[in-house]
TIDRENRO-217757 format. One record per residue (C-alpha): residue in three letters; residue number from 1; y, z, x. Coordinates in steps of 0.02 Angstrom, whole numbers, always signed. Example, Ala and Ser with C-alpha at 12.3 -4.5 7.8 and 13.67 -1.06 7.14 Angstrom:
2
<atom ala 1 <-225 +390 +615>>
<atom ser 2 <-53 +357 +684>>
***
This chain:
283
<atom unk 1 <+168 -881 +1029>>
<atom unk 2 <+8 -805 +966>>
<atom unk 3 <-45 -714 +802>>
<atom unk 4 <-71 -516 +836>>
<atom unk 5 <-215 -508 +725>>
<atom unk 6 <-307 -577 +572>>
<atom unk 7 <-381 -463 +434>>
<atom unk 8 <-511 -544 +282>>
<atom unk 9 <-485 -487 +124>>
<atom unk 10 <-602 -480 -40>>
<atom unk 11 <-523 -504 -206>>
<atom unk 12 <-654 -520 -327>>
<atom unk 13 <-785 -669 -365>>
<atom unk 14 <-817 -805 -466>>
<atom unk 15 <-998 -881 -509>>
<atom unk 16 <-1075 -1045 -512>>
<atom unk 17 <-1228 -1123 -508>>
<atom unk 18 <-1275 -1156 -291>>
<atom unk 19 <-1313 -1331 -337>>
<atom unk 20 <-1133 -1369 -380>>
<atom unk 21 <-1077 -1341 -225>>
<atom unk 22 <-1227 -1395 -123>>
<atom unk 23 <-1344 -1542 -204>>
<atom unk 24 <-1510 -1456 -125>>
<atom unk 25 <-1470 -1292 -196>>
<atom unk 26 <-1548 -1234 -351>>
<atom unk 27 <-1457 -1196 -510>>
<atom unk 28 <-1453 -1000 -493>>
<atom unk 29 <-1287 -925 -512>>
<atom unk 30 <-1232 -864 -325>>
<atom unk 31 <-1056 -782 -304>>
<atom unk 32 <-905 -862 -218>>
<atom unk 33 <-793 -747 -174>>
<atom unk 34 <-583 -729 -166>>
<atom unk 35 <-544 -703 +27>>
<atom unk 36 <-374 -696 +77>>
<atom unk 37 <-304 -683 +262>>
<atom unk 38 <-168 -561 +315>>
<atom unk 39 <-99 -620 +487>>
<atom unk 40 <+27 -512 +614>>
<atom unk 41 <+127 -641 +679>>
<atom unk 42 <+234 -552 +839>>
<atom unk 43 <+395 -575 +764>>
<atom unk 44 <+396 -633 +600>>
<atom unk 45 <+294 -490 +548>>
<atom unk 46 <+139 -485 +410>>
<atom unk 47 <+96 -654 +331>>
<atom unk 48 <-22 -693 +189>>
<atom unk 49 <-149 -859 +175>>
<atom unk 50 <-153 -851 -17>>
<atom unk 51 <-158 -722 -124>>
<atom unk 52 <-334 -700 -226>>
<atom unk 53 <-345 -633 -384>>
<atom unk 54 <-235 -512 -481>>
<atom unk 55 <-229 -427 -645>>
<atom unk 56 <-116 -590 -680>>
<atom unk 57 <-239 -697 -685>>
<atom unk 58 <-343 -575 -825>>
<atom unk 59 <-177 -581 -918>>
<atom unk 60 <-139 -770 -897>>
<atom unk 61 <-315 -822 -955>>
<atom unk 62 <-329 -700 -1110>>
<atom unk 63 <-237 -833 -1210>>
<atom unk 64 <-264 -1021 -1235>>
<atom unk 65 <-283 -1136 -1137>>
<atom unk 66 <-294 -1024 -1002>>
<atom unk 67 <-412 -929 -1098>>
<atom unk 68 <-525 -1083 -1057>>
<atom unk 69 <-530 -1092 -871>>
<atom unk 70 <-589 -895 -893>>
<atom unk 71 <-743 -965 -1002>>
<atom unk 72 <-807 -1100 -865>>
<atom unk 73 <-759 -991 -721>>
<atom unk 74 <-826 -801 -768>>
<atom unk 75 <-741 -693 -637>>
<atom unk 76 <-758 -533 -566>>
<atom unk 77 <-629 -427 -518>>
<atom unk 78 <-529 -214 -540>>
<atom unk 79 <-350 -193 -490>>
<atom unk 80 <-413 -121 -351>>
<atom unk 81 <-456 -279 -268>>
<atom unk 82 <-282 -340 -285>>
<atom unk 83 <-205 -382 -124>>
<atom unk 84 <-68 -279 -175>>
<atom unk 85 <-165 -122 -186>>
<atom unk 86 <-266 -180 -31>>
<atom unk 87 <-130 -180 +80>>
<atom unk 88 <-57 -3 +0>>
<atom unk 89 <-222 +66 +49>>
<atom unk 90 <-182 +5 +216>>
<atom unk 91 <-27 +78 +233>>
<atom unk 92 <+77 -82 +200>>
<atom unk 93 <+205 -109 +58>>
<atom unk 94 <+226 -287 -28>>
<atom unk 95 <+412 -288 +50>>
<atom unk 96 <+298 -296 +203>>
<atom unk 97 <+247 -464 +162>>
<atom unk 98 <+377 -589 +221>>
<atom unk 99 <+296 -748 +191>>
<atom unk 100 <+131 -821 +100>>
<atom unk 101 <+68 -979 +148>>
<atom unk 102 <-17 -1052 -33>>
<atom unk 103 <-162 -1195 +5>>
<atom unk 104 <-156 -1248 -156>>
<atom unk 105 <-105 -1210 -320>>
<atom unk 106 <-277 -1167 -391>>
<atom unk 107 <-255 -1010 -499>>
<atom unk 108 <-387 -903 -373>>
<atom unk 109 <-280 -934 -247>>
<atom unk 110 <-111 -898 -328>>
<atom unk 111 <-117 -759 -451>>
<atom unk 112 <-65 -626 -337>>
<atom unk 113 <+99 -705 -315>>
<atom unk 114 <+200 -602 -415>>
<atom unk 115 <+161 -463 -336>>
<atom unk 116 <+265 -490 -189>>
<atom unk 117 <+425 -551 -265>>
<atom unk 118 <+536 -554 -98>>
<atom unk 119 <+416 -668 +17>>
<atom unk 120 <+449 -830 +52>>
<atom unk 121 <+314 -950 +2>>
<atom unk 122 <+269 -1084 +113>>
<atom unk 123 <+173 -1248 +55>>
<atom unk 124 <+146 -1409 +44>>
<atom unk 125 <+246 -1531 -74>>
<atom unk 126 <+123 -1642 -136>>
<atom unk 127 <+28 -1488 -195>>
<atom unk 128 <+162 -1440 -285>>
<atom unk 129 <+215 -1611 -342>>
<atom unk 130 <+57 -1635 -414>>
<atom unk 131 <+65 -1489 -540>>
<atom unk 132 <+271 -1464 -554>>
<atom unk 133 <+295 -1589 -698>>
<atom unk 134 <+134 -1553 -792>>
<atom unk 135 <+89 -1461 -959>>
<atom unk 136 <+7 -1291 -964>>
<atom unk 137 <-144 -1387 -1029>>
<atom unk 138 <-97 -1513 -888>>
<atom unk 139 <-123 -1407 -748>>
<atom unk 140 <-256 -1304 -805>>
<atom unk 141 <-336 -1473 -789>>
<atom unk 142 <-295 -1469 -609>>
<atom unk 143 <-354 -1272 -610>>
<atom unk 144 <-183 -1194 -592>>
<atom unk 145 <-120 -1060 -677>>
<atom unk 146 <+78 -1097 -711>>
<atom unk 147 <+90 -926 -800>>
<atom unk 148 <+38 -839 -615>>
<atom unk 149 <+206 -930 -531>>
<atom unk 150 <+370 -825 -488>>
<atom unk 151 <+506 -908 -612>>
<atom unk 152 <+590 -912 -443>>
<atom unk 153 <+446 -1010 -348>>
<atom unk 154 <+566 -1172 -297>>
<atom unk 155 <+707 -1063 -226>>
<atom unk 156 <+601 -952 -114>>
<atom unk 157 <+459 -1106 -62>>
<atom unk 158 <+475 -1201 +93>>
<atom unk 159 <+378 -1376 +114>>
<atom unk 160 <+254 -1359 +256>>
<atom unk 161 <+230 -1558 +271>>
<atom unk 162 <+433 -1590 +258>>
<atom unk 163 <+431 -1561 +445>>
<atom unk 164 <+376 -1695 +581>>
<atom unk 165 <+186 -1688 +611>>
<atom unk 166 <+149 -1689 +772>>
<atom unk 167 <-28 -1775 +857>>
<atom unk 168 <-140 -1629 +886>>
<atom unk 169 <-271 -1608 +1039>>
<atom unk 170 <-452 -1657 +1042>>
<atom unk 171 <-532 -1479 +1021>>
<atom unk 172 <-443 -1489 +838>>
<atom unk 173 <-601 -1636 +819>>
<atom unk 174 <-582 -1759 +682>>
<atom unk 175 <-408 -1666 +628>>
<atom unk 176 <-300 -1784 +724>>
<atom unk 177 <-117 -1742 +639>>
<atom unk 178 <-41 -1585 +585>>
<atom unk 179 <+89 -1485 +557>>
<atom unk 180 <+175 -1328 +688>>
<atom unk 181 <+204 -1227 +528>>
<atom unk 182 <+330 -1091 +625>>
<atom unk 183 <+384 -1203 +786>>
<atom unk 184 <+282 -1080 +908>>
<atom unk 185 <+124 -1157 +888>>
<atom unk 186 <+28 -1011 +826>>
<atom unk 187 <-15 -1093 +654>>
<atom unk 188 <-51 -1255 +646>>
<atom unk 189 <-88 -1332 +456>>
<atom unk 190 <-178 -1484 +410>>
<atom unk 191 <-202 -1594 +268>>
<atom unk 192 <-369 -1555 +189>>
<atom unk 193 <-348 -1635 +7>>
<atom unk 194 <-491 -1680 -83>>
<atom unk 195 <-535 -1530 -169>>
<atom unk 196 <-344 -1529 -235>>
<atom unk 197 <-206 -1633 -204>>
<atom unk 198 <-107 -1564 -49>>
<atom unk 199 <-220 -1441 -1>>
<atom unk 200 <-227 -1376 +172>>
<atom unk 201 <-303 -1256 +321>>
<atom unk 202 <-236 -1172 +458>>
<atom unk 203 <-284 -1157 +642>>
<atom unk 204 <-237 -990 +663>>
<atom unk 205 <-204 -959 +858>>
<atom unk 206 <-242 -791 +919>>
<atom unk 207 <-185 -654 +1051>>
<atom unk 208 <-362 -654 +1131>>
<atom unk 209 <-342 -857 +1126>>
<atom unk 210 <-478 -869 +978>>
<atom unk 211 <-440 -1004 +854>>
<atom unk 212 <-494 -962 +684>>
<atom unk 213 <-487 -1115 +554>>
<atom unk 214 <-448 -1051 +360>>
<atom unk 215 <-510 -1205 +289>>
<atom unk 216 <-467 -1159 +100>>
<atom unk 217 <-596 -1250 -4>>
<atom unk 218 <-639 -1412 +103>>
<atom unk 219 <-795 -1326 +75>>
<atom unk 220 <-860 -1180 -37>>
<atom unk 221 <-1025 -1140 +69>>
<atom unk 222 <-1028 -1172 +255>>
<atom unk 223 <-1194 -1244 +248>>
<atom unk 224 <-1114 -1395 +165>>
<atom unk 225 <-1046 -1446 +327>>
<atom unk 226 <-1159 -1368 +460>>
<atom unk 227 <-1307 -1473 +364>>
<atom unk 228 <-1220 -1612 +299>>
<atom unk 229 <-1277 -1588 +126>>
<atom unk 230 <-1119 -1636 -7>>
<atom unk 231 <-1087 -1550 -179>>
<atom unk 232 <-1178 -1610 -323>>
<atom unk 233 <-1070 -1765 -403>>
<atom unk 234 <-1056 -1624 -548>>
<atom unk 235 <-908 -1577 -411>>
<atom unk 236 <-830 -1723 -452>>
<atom unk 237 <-765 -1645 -600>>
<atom unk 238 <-674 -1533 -501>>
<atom unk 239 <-613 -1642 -374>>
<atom unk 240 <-442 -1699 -338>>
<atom unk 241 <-499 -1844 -227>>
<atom unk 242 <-691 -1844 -198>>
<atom unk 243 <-680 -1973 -35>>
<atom unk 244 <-569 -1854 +66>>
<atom unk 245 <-666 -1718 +2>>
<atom unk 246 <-819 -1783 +83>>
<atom unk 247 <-736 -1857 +240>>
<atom unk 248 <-657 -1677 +242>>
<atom unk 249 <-846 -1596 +229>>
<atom unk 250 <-874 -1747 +405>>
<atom unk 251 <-735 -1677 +495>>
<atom unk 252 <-782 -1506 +466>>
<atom unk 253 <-969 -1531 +540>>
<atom unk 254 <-893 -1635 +687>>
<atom unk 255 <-773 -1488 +731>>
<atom unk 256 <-926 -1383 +720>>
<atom unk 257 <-1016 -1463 +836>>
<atom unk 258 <-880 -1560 +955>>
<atom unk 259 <-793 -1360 +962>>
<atom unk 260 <-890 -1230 +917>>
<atom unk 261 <-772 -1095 +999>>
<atom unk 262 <-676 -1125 +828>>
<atom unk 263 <-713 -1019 +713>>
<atom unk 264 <-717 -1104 +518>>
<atom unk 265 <-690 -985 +385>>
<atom unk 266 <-711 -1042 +210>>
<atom unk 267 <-623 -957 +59>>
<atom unk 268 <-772 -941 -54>>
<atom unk 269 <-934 -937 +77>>
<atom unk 270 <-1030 -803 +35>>
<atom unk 271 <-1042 -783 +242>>
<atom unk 272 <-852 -750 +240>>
<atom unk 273 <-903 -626 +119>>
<atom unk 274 <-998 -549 +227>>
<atom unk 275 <-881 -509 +398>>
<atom unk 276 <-782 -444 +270>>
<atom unk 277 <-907 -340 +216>>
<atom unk 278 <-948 -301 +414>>
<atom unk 279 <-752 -255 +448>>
<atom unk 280 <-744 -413 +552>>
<atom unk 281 <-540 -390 +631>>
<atom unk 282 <-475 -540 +726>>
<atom unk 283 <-347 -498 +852>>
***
């Protein structure tokens, strides 16, 4: 089974100094954007990889603590960059949306969640595990947002990494085990913590047999990997687990250069940004 098509979505930005994210950057204060992938899967219908940001997250951070994470992380964003008002535009209604595959719990990636109240969510436990038990203040430590989660999250969320991983082939590179997320092979996720605690990409297999990897936020620019140059140990700070995250940031450059047929797509690379900006449509 293959995906129909991949579309790239931009929700809004954030800003940060480029040396955060890459140590020979300078300390201006580049953009990383909110992308979010809509996939057409044959059968099961529309699918999103995240969710971006919402007018949620505006309301969850106008009060403390949350009000906090809006402080360190200024962010740019109108309603009409929701993903909900996205996909209207495009002729598709939130009932559309039959499942959302979360990466992590990070409130950029999670705030449009209540906006499509009967999808099924689909990630992995430890993610979750590693914010469920935790204090508003707790987890904004960990940069989620509990206020942006349906009150019905655990009945309607399925754990990716519950199933049997499976040994995957050596054009996947350095990514040696992961998950068949719907049995068909046309998404296959892998572990990619570091940046959070049971975050992970997807290998997103395509009609025209393109692979496309969403690799969340293993990196934020994708001249991290392509040059080998690692965040600024300011990152640290940010980190879940700052050896996978650079082993992650390895495995990404090896894949890059053992397969370059694969295509990696970053969440906040400002040259995601820009096939969005170019109406880039995988199919």
């Amino acid at each position: 089974m293959k995906i129909k098509s991949l579309k790239l979505y931009d929700t809004g930005y954030c800003t940060h100094p480029e040396k955060i994210a890459y140590a020979k950057g300078s300390w201006k204060q580049i953009r990383f954007p909110a992308t979010v992938g809509l996939l057409q899967h044959p059968s099961l219908g529309y699918i999103l990889f995240d969710t971006g940001y919402a007018e949620h997250f505006k309301e969850a951070t106008k009060k403390f603590p949350y009000s906090v994470y809006a402080k360190l992380t200024p962010v740019h964003f109108t309603e009409e960059q929701s993903m909900k008002q996205q996909l209207l535009l495009d002729g598709i209604h939130p009932e559309e949306i039959k499942y959302i595959i979360i990466s992590h719990f990070h409130g950029d990636h999670t705030a449009g969640l209540l906006d499509f109240p009967t999808a099924k969510i689909l990630t992995f436990a430890k993610a979750y595990e590693d914010i469920k038990k935790r204090s508003k203040f707790g987890t904004l430590l960990k940069g989620c947002l509990k206020d942006t989660l349906p009150i019905d999250l655990e009945q309607r969320m399925t754990f990716i990494d519950h199933n049997p991983s499976m040994k995957l082939a050596p054009a996947y590179g350095k990514f040696e085990e992961g998950y068949d997320v719907f049995g068909d092979g046309s998404l296959l996720a892998v572990d990619l913590t570091g940046h959070a605690a049971g975050q992970f990409g997807l290998f997103v297999h395509l009609h025209s047999s393109k692979i496309v990897f969403l690799c969340a936020d293993a990196v934020w620019l994708s001249k991290t990997y392509q040059n080998l140059v690692f965040p600024s140990k300011i990152a640290n700070l940010l980190t879940s687990d700052s050896t996978s995250y650079r082993q992650n940031i390895e495995k990404l450059h090896h894949l890059s250069q053992a397969s370059p047929e694969i295509e990696i797509v970053p969440t906040h690379c400002e040259h995601t940004w820009d096939k969005i900006k170019a109406g880039v449509y995988y199919e």
